[in-house]
Each structure stands twice: as C-alpha cells, then as structure tokens.
C-alpha positions, 0 to 999 in steps of 0.5 A, spaced: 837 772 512 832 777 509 828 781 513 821 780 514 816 786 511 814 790 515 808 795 513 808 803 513 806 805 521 798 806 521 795 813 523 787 813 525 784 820 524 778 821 528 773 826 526 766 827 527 764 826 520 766 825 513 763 831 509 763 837 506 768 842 511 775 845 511 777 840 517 775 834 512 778 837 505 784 838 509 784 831 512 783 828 505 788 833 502 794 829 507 793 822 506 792 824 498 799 827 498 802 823 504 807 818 500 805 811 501 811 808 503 811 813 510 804 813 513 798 808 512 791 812 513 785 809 517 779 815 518 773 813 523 768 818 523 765 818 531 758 819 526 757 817 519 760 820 512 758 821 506 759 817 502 761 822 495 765 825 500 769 819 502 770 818 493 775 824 494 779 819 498 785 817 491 789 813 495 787 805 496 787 802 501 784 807 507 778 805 510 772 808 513 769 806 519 762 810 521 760 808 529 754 811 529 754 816 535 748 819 537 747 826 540 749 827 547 752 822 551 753 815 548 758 811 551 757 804 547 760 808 542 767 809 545 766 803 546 766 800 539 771 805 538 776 802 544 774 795 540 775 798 533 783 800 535 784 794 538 783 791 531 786 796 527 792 797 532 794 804 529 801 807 531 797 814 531 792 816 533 790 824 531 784 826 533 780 834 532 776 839 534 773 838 540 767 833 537 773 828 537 777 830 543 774 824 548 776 819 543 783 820 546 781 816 552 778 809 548 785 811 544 789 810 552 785 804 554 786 801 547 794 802 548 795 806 542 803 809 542 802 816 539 796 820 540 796 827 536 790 832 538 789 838 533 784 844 533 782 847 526 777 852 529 772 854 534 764 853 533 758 859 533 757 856 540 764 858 543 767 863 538 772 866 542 774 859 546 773 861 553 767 856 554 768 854 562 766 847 560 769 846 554 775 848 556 775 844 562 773 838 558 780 840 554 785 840 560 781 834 563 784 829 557 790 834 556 795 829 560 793 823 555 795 828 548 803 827 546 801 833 540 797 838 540 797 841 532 794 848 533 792 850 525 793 858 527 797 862 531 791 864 535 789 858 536 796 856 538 796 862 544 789 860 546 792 853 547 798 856 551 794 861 555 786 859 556 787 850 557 794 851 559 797 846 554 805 846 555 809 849 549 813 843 548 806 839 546 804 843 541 806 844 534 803 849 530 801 847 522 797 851 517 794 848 511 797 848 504 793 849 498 794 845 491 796 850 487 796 847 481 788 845 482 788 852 484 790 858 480 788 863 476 784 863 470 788 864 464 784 868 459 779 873 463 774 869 468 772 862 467 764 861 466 759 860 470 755 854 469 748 857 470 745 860 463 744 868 462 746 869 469 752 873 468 756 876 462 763 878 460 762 885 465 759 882 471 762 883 476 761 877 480 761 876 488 762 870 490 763 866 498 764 858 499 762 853 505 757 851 509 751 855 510 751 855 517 750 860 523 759 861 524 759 862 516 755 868 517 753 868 509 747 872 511 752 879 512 755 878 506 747 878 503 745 884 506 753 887 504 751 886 497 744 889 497 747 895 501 752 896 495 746 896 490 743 901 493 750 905 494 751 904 486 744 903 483 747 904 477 751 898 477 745 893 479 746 890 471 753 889 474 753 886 479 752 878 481 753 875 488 754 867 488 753 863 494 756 856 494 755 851 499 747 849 503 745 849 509 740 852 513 742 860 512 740 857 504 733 859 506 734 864 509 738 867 504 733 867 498 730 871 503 733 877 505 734 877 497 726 876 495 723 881 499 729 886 497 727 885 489 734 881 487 734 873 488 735 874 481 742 877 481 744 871 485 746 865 484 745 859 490 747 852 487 748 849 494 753 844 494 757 843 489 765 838 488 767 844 481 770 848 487 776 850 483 773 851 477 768 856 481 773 860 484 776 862 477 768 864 475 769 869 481 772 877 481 772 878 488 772 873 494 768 874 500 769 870 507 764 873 512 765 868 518 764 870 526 769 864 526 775 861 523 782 857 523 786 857 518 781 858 512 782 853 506 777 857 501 781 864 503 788 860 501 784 856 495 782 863 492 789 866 493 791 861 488 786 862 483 789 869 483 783 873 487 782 879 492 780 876 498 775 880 504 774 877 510 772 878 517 778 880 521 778 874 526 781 867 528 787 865 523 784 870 518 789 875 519 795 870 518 793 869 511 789 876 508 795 881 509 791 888 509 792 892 503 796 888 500 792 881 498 786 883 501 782 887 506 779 885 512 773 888 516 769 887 523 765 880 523 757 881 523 758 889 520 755 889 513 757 897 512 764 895 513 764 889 507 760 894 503 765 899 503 771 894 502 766 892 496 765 898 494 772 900 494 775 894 490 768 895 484 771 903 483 779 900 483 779 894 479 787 896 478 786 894 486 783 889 485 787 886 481 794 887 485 791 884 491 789 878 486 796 876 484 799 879 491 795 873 494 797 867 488 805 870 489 804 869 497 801 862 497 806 859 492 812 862 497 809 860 504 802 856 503 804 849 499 801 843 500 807 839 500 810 843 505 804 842 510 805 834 509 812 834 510 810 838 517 805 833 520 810 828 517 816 830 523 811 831 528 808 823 527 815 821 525 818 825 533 813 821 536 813 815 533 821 816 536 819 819 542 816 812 544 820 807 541 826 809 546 
C-alpha cells in the first residue's frame, strides 16, 4: 500500500511588519534559500507589509497575512491571529524582536507544537536591553518559548544573564550573506546612477538602512563635514551617499544645507539596486547607536569594502579591528572622522581591510551555513515534540 503524501511541516513567522529592514531581508533570505522539501513557510505580519517588499519572496506558495494591529494595546488582533493558526495550524511557530513576543501566547492557545523566539536587536528606546518592563514582559512569555535563537553573542548573553533564559533554550545564529549577489566589483568601482555626482577619483562615502533615530545617519553627517574641514583640499573628492528614507532624510539635507554641501552628497531614499550600490562605494560606514548582527556591514564585506562602524552590539563579532575594519565610540563624529581620515590618507589600508572582510564572509558568514543552522534547530524541536 502506498503511503499517503504528506506535505513538508509549516513554519509561521510573526514580525511586525514586512519591509525594508535587516530583520525582514534575512527573513526572505531563509525561506528563499530554505529547500522546498524541508520546510513550508507562512509570514503574518502583526501589522501590514509592503507589498514591493513581499515581491522579494521567490518561493511559491508562501503566503502573507496582514492583522492590522493598532498602536498600543489590541486584543482583537490576538485574537484574529489565535483564529489565523487555527486555520493554517503551523508546526512552527518563530516569532521576533519584542513587537512580536506576545504572539507566543495565541501560539500556546491555538496548540501549535513548536514555538521558536528570535532577537535580532535592540531599539533607540532600550538600546542596552535593561528596560524593567520590557525585560519583565520577556520572562513573563519565557515559559511558553522551547528556542530562543539570539542573532549576537551579546545578545546571547543578554538573554542568559538580564531575562534569565536557560542555556539550553537558546541557540545562537548569526546571518549568512549572498556572496555570489554580494562581491566586489571586478573592474574598479561601479557607477552611480546619478549624473555628474562622482568620477573615477572620488572617493565615495556611503551607509545603507532606515533613517531612523537607532540608525544615527546624522553622525555619519557631521563626520563627513568634520573631514571637509580637516582635508579642504580634498572637498572635489569627497562624496558621501546616504541610502534608505525616514525621518533623519530631512534632517540630514539639513545639516548639509546649512554647511554648504547638500551637493556632495547623495539621498536617494529607498532603493532595491542595494548590491550593486555597494559595489558603487569606497568606504562603508555603519554609524548605529544599536545592532545585532548587522546584515549591510556583511553585505559590504562580500562587495570587498572596509567597513567602519560603532563598536556596539554584534558589530564587533563581525568588524575584526585593524584588519577588515575599524570601530569607534557611537555618537562620536570625531572618532568616525579620524577613522575616515585614515582610511583617505592609506588607501593601500583600505584596500586590505576590503579583501580581509570578503575573505572572511566566505569562510565564516555564508548564506547556506545559516539556513542549515535554523533547519537543526526547527528539525530538534519537531523531534523533541513527537516523543
């Protein structure tokens, strides 16, 4: 008698949103590369998605379901999401980041087996994770999460040590990067696709992701004009890019305007060409007050570039000082000034962190090595629960 066909188990991934963000480009990255015959993929999104966003999705079949939460406190959303996996009946559900951590209730009420949490990074309102509420809110859903999947060591040890979490809940992941969409331009750096904005002996500045508050573009800003009055002489050189859009975009064209050089720099907002960009850049620059495991700074390894950012989070697990990179004090536009200055005056410098950090992303950071990884920790729990 032939056995009746059974359908790979369904994972249900609850964020906040679908959009532009490192949580939500890794996200699409596991079920992108994920094999079909492992896992099925369902994504609810606590709020709404951007639909241009969802088109990044190249696997068929996975499904997006908007609730509609409101701001504050809206119990009727837990609800529809209780109704939602008592439809779907996911043998997984993997929550993230606390916007999505009380989902792990309506996941317990609606009998779904496994319940995976994961923390990607901390936010501009409890950047060192010591938030009395938040962190009590965490040990009160505690019992109702089997993995805990930290995405930094740091945040690994935060995990252990401010919500008590026992070691053998939590398995530490970082992210992989593409390194075949990712790497380094092959004849010189590419071109920007802005007219008369740069040539062959700029030196291009760049950073990439959201313009918000924990982002911190605005020192990277005032870095920038620092240099200009460090290196006058250097002022028809230097080029800085800003990618992504929010509310610091304003802010930015500002501090720019009023010093005289909104037209050395570049705000396109938002844009999809992110790899190809990268390859468009001298020097990357991640100026965060917070970060997990930062996807651009492992992005711009594989495109072969020196990467400076502030030495928080996870960003030390990924930038090995003096070697693929440099790292200063957050909110310190001296400190990033200096580095910068350093890496214009010894391109040689800067040319060996650049190939440093594509050498170590293909070693350490690839993208199959991390699906492989949320694979074991889904297939042990799928285990753990059938015995």
């Amino acid at each position: 008698m032939n056995k009746p066909h059974t359908q790979p188990p369904l994972v249900a991934h609850v964020i906040h949103r679908l959009d532009v963000g490192g949580l939500e480009n890794g996200l699409i990255n596991i079920i992108n590369h994920m094999p079909e015959n492992r896992y099925r993929h369902a994504i609810i999104c606590m709020t709404d998605y951007n639909p241009d966003f969802r088109a990044r999705i190249r696997r068929a079949g996975v499904e997006c379901y908007a609730l509609h939460k409101r701001e504050g406190k809206d119990f009727g959303a837990y609800l529809r999401l209780w109704r939602l996996l008592r439809q779907l009946r996911p043998d997984i559900v993997h929550t993230r980041n606390l916007s999505a951590l009380e989902a792990q209730l309506p996941a317990a009420l609606a009998g779904v087996p496994g319940r995976v949490h994961g923390e990607h990074g901390r936010d501009v309102h409890d950047i060192d994770g010591t938030n009395r509420k938040y962190n009590l809110l965490r040990r009160v859903f505690r019992p109702l999460v089997d993995r805990y999947i930290p995405l930094s060591r740091d945040l690994e040890q935060w995990l252990r040590n401010q919500v008590e979490v026992p070691g053998k809940k939590i398995v530490h992941i970082c992210n992989g990067v593409d390194s075949t969409l990712f790497h380094p331009a092959q004849r010189g750096r590419e071109s920007l696709p802005v007219e008369g904005f740069a040539d062959k002996d700029s030196i291009i500045i760049g950073t990439l992701g959201r313009m918000q508050t924990v982002k911190d573009q605005l020192t990277l800003v005032r870095a920038f004009l620092l240099l200009l009055e460090r290196l006058p002489s250097t002022r028809d050189r230097l080029r800085l890019v800003l990618i992504g859009d929010g509310p610091l975009r304003v802010e930015a064209q500002e501090l720019l305007r009023q010093a005289n050089a909104l037209d050395l720099c570049w705000l396109p907002g938002s844009r999809d060409d992110t790899s190809h960009l990268l390859r468009c850049l001298d020097i990357f620059v991640l100026p965060s007050l917070a970060e997990g495991i930062s996807n651009t700074i492992l992005e711009s390894m594989a495109s072969g570039l020196p990467v400076l950012a502030t030495r928080v989070g996870g960003n030390p697990e990924l930038v090995k000082e003096k070697q693929t990179g440099t790292l200063v004090p957050p909110n310190d536009a001296q400190a990033m000034a200096s580095a910068l200055q350093s890496y214009i005056e010894d391109p040689q410098m800067m040319r060996h962190h650049g190939e440093a950090g594509r050498r170590r992303v293909e070693q350490e950071f690839s993208l199959a090595h991390m699906v492989e990884r949320y694979m074991a920790v889904y297939d042990a729990l799928l285990l753990e629960k059938t015995k």
